[in-house]
C-alpha positions in Angstrom: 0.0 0.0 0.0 2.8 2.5 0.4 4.6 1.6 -2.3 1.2 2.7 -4.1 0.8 5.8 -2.6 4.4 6.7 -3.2 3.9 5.7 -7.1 0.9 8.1 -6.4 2.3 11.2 -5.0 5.9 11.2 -7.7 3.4 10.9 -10.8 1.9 13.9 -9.1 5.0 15.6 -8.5 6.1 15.0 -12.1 2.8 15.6 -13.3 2.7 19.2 -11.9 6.3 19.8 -13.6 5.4 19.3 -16.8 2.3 22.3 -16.1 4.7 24.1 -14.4 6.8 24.1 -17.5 4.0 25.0 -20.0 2.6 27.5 -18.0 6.2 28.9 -17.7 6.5 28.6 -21.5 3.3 30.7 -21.6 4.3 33.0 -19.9 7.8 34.0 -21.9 5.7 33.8 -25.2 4.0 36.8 -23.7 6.5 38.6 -22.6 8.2 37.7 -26.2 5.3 39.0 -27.8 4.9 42.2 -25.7 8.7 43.3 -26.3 8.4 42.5 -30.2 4.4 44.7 -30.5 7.4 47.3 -28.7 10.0 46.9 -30.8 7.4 46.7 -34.5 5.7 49.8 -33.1 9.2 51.8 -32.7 9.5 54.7 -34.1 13.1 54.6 -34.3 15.8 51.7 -34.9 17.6 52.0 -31.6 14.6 51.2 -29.7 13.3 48.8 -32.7 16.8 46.7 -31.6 16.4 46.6 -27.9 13.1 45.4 -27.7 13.9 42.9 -30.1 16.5 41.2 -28.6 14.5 41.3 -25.0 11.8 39.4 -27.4 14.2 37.1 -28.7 15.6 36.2 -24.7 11.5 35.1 -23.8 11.3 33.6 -26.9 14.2 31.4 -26.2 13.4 30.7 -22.8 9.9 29.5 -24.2 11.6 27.2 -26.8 13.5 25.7 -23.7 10.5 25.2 -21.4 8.0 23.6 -23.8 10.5 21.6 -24.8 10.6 20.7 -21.3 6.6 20.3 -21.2 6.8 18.1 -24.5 4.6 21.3 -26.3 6.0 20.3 -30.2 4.1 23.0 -31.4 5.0 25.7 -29.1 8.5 24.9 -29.1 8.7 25.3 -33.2 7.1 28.4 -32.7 8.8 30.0 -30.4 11.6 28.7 -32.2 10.1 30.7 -35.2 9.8 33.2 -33.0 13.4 33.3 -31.4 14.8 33.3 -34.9 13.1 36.5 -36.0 13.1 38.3 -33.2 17.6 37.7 -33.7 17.1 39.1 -37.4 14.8 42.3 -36.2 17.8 42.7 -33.8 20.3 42.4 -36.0 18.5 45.1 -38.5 20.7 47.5 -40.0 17.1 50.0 -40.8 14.3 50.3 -39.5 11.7 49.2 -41.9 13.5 45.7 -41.5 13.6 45.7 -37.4 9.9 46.1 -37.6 9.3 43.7 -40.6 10.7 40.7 -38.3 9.3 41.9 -35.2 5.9 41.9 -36.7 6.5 38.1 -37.4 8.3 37.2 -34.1 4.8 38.9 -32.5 2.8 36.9 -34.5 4.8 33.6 -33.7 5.0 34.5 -30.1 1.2 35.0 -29.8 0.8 31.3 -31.7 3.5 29.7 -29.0 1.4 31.5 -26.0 -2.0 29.7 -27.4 -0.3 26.0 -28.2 1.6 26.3 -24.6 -1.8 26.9 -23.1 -3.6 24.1 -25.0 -0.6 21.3 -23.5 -1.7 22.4 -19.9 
């Protein structure tokens, strides 16, 4: 019987991980796609840059934690995400920061829905 109920509580344990995890991944899709809406609505390219590469940081941290949470989908988005968040970042005008931050918002905003649906 205790060998049952300690079978019980570690699936919990694990179980509540693995939420943890997407909810975490959740949570730096937003923040990705908050700092890349900054950085697209910029109206110059110093600002464009910094708000891209805090986007790209969430976005990374997303890829990490729904790959954590087994979240496929989120994970190749924020992926998506992570990459052009790094080329709005790495800009040399502005027309281009914003171009790539538009896209790293909408891949953030796709990660943020598919880490909420592995929950």
């Amino acid at each position: 019987m205790m060998k049952l109920l300690g079978i019980v509580v570690l699936g919990l344990l694990l179980s509540s991980n693995v939420n943890a995890d997407c909810y975490n991944c959740e949570s730096e899709a937003y923040d990705g796609y908050r700092d890349a809406k900054r950085a697209y609505y910029s109206s110059d390219l110093d600002n464009c840059q910094y708000y891209a590469r805090k986007a790209y940081k969430h976005l990374s941290w997303a890829e990490s934690y729904a790959a954590d949470c087994n979240c496929y989908d989120a994970e190749s988005e924020a992926y998506d995400g992570y990459r052009d968040a790094k080329r709005a970042y790495y800009s040399s005008d502005l027309d281009d920061c914003q171009y790539y931050a538009r896209k790293a918002m909408r891949h953030a905003s796709y990660t943020e829905d598919y880490a909420r649906g592995c929950d």
